[in-house]
C-alpha positions, 0 to 999 in steps of 0.5 A, a space after each residue: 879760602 873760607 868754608 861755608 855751611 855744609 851741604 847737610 846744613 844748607 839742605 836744613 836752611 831749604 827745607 825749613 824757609 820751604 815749611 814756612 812758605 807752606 805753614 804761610 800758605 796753608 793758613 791763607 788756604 783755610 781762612 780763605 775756605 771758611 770765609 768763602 766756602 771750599 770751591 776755588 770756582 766761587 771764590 777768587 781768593 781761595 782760587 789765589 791761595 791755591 795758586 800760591 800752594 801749587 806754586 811752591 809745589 804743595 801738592 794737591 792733597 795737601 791743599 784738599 786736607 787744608 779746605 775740609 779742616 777749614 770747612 769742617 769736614 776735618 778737625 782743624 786750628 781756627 785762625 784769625 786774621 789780624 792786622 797791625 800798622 807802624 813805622 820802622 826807623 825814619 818815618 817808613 810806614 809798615 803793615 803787618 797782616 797776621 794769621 793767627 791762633 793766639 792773639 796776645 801771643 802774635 801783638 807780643 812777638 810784632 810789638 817787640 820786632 818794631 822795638 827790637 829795630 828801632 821802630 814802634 807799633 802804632 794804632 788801627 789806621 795809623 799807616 794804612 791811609 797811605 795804601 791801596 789794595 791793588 792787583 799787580 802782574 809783573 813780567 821780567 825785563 824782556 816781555 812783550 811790552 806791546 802784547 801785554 799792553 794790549 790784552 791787559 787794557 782790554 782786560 780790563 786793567 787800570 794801568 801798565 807801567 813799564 820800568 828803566 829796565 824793560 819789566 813791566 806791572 800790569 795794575 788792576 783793581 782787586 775785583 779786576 784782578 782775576 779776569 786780567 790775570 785769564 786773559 793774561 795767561 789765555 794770551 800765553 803771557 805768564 806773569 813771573 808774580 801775581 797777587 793782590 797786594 798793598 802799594 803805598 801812594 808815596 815812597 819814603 826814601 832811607 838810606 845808611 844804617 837806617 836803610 839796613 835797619 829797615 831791611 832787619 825789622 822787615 825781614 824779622 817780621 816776614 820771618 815770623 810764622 804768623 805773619 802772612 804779608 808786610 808793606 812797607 812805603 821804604 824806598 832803600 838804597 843798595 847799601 841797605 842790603 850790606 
């Protein structure tokens, strides 16, 4: 019988992907703050980022002390937000959004990720054509399909789509995302993921050794403190992930 990592080790693991989540968070915070003012009531994406923070418990000082440093009311990092296009192996597209302190630092570390697994850092507008700003709430097989429906239509939402295995997306329009999302929780219908987010027109589909190289340039990417966000058009099979 194998023995795996020990309690203490894996203990370590948690904690430092739960300091990314929150290193990743705090950044969306602070440039959320300072390009929309520090009252969540008035802006919808710091209102986002909040909810993003108190959904990995981050507790609430944490998230004050992040708006006065973003508003100058603390001594804070000013981050800029930055974002790179490419394509990973087998003609995928990806986009890379990027909070950062250090520009060359950030472009040095993606351009390498893409080299590393085969795939290469493209131009300014080179995949993003391929995408569109959307928001999505998913609901886990076993929701309402007929209630969600209704309340997201009413609401205000573009489109309801329902999968093989009964979960559902409710698609809106980011400026809509905020008052479906009301009138979702208001009906008691909590979303399991809300956000706005990037979804491409068209699916590639990658499979083999391609697919798993895919899924490493990907995971590497997501991995690195800078990034906040990657899209990808990859459709992956289940061998991708051995």
């Amino acid at each position: 019988m194998g023995r795996g990592p020990s309690i203490e080790a894996r203990k370590n693991a948690v904690d430092a992907q739960r300091g990314k989540i929150f290193t990743k968070v705090i950044r969306e915070i602070g440039v959320a703050a300072r390009a929309g003012g520090g009252d969540p009531a008035g802006n919808p994406r710091l209102r986002a980022a909040i909810d993003k923070g108190l959904a990995v418990n981050m507790s609430k000082d944490v998230i004050e002390r992040a708006i006065k440093k973003a508003t100058g009311e603390l001594e804070g990092v000013v981050y800029e937000e930055i974002r790179y296009e490419g394509y990973a192996p087998g003609g995928v597209a990806v986009i890379v959004d990027c909070l950062t302190d250090n520009k060359v630092r950030t472009v040095a570390d993606v351009r390498h990720a893409f080299g590393k697994f085969g795939g290469n850092l493209g131009t300014d507008g080179s995949v993003s054509f391929m995408f569109k700003k959307l928001g999505v709430l998913s609901f886990a097989t076993g929701a309402d399909e007929e209630k969600i429906t209704e309340v997201a239509i009413d609401a205000g939402a573009d489109d309801v789509v329902v999968y093989d295995d009964g979960a559902i997306d409710v698609v809106t329009a980011p400026d809509a995302f905020e008052q479906v999302k009301a009138a979702m929780d208001g009906a008691g219908l909590k979303a399991d993921l809300a956000e706005v987010t990037m979804r491409a027109d068209n699916d590639i589909a990658v499979t083999g050794e391609t697919a798993q190289q895919v899924v490493k340039l990907l995971r590497w990417l997501e991995d690195m403190d800078d990034v906040q966000n990657v899209y990808s058009n990859a459709d992956l099979g289940q061998d991708a992930y051995a």
